[in-house]
C-alpha positions in Angstrom: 0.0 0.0 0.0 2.9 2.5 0.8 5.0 1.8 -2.1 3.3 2.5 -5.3 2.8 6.1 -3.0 6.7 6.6 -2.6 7.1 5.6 -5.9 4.1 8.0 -7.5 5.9 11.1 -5.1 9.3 10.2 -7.2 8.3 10.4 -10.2 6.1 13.0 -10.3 8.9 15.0 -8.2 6.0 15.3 -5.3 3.7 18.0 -7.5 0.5 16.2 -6.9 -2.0 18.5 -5.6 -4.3 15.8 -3.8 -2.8 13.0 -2.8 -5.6 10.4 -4.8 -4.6 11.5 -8.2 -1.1 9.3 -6.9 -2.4 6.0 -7.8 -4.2 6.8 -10.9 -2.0 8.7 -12.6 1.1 6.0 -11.7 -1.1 3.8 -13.2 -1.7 6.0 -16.1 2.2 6.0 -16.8 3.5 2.7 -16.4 0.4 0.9 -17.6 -0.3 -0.4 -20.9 -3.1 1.4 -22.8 -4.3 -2.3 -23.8 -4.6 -3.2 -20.2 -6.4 -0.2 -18.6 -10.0 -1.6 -19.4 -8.9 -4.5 -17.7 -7.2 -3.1 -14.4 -10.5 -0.8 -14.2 -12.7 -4.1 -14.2 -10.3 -5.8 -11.2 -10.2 -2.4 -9.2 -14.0 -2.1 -9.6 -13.7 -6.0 -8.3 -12.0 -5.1 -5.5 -13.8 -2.1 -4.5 -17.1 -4.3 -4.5 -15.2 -6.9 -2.4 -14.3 -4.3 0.4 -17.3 -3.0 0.4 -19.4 -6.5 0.7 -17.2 -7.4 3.0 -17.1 -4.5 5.5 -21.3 -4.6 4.9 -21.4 -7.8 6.7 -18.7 -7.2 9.1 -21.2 -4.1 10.3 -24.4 -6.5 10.1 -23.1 -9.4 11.8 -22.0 -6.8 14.7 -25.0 -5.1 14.7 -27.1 -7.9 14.7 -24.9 -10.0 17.2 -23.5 -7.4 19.6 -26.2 -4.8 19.6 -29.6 -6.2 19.0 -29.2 -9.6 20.3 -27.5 -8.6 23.4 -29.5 -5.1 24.1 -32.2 -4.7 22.0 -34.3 -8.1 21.6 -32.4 -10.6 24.3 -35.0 -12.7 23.0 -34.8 -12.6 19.2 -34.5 -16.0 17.7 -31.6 -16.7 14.6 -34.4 -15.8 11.9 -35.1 -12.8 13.8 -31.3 -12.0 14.2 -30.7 -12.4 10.4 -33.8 -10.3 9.4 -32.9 -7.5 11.5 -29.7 -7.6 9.9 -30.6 -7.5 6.5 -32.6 -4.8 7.0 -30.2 -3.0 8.8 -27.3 -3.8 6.2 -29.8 -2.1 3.4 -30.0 1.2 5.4 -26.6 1.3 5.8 -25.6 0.2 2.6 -28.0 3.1 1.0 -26.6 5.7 3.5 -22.8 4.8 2.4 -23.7 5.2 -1.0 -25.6 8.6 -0.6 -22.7 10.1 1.0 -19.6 8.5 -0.9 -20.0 11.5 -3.6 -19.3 14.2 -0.9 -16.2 12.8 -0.1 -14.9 13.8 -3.0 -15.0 17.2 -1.5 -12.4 16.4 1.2 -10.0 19.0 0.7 -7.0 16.6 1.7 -7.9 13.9 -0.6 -10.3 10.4 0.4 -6.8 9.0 1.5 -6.1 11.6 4.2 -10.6 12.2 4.9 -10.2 8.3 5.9 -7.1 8.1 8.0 -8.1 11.2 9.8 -11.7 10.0 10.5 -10.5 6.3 11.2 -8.4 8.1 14.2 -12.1 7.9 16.5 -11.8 4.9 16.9 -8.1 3.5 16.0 -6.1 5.2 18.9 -8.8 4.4 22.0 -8.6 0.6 20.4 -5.2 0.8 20.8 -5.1 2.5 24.0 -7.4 -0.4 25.5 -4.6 -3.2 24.0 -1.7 -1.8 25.1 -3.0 -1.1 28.7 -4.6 -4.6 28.5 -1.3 -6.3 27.8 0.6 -4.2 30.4 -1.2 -3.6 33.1 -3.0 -6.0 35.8 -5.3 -4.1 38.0 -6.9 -1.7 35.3 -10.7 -2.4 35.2 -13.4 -2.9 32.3 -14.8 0.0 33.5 -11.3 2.1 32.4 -11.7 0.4 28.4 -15.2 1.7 28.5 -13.9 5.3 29.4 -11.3 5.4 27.5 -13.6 4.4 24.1 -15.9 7.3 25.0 -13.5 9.8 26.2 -11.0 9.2 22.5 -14.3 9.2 20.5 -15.5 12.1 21.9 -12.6 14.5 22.3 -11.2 13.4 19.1 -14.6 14.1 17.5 -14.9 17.2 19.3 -10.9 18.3 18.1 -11.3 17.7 14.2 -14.7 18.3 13.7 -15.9 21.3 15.8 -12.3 23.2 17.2 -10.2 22.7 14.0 -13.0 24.0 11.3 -15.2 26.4 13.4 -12.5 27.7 16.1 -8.7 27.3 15.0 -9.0 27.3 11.5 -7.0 24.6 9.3 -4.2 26.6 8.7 -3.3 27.4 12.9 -4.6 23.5 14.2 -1.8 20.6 14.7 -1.7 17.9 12.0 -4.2 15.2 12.9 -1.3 12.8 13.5 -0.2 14.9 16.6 -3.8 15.2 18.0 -4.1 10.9 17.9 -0.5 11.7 20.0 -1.5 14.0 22.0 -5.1 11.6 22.8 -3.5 8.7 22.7 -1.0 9.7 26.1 -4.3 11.1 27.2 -6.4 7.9 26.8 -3.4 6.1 28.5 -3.6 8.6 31.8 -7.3 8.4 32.1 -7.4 4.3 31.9 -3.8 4.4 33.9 -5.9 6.6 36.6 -9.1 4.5 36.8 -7.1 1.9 37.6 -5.6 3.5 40.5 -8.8 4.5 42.2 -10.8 1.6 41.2 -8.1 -1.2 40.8 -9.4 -4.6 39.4 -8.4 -7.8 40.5 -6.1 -10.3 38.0 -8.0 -12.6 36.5 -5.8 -15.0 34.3 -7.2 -16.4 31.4 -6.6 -21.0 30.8 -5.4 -21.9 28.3 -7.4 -24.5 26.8 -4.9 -26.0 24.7 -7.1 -25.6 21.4 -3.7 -24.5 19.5 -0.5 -25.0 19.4 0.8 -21.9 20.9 4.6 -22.8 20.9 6.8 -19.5 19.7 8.0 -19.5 16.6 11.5 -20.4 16.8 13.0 -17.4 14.2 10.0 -14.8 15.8 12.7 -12.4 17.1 14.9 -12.2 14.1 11.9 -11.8 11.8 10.8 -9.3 14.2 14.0 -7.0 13.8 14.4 -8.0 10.2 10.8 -5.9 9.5 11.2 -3.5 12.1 14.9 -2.7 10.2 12.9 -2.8 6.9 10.7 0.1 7.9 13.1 2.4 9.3 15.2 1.7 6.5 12.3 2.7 3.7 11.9 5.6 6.1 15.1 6.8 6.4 15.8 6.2 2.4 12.6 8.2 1.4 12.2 11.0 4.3 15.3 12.8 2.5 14.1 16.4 1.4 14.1 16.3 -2.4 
């Protein structure tokens, strides 16, 4: 996913206004002209694919974690999978009513997603890296820290940054997921220390192998060398 990027910013010396016409137009130049009907067909593919498959994803949570277990306790499989459909057809006609507008992003879709994905990427990430560190940290500080990162993030990119700051005088939205993320960490780190859980180890029950993979920590440096090496090769100012 990062490459063809790096390799778009090259050769078109990093003049692209909007970061989406990157892909396009790299294909544009290396492609075959014989072959463009055909890479349109399999990126059409594709973007069906993703979108199928993300439908379900948001269905089969919907109808499993939401209505299920809150809104009809009660509700039979044929009930479960109705309500789901239904719901999968709202939201499928909702995306689709407001995929044109995004086209107005004035960063690009690219940079519209990974800014918008940042409600819910950096409180999830927050919650696993406490999990896996900590002991005594309660449930009760993973449900905080999900509200408080979707709500103050919310709050910072759509309401301070347009109506208050301005684009030009607000941090990058990189540094905000920073700045929430060491946030997200104090508030979970701080529950825990006025309402401390107790341990509760988890059996294993054996279902899977789960001996480490002998090679795991030279694989592990070998990509971790690869990135900072990409970064280091292709941060240099032109």
């Amino acid at each position: 996913m990062v490459l063809p990027g790096i390799i778009a910013f090259h050769i078109f010396n990093g003049s692209l206004s909007n970061a989406d016409q990157a892909y396009p137009l790299l294909v544009n130049k290396v492609l075959p002209n014989y072959l463009l009907g055909f890479f349109a067909a399999v990126l059409f593919g594709a973007v069906l694919s993703s979108f199928n498959s993300a439908l379900n994803s948001s269905v089969t949570l919907f109808g499993l974690d939401i209505y299920k277990s809150h809104l009809n306790p009660a509700a039979d499989d044929l009930k479960v999978v109705q309500t789901g459909k239904r719901f999968g057809i709202v939201l499928a006609l909702f995306s689709m009513t407001i995929a044109p507008f995004i086209a107005y992003a004035p960063a690009g879709l690219f940079v519209y997603l990974q800014e918008v994905n940042g409600c819910y990427s950096i409180p999830i990430l927050t919650i696993i890296l406490v999990g896996y560190f900590t002991l005594r940290v309660p449930a009760l500080a993973a449900k905080i820290a999900i509200l408080s990162g979707v709500i103050l993030y919310s709050i910072s990119q759509f309401i301070l940054k347009p109506f208050v700051f301005g684009e030009a005088a607000y941090p990058h939205y990189l540094h905000v997921m920073a700045i929430l993320f060491v946030l997200n960490v104090a508030i979970m780190l701080l529950v825990g220390k006025l309402s401390p859980g107790q341990p509760r180890p988890l059996p294993d029950a054996h279902a899977v192998d789960m001996t480490p993979w002998g090679v795991v920590k030279p694989a592990a440096l070998l990509v971790v060398g690869a990135v900072i090496g990409v970064y280091l090769i292709f941060s240099r100012q032109r």
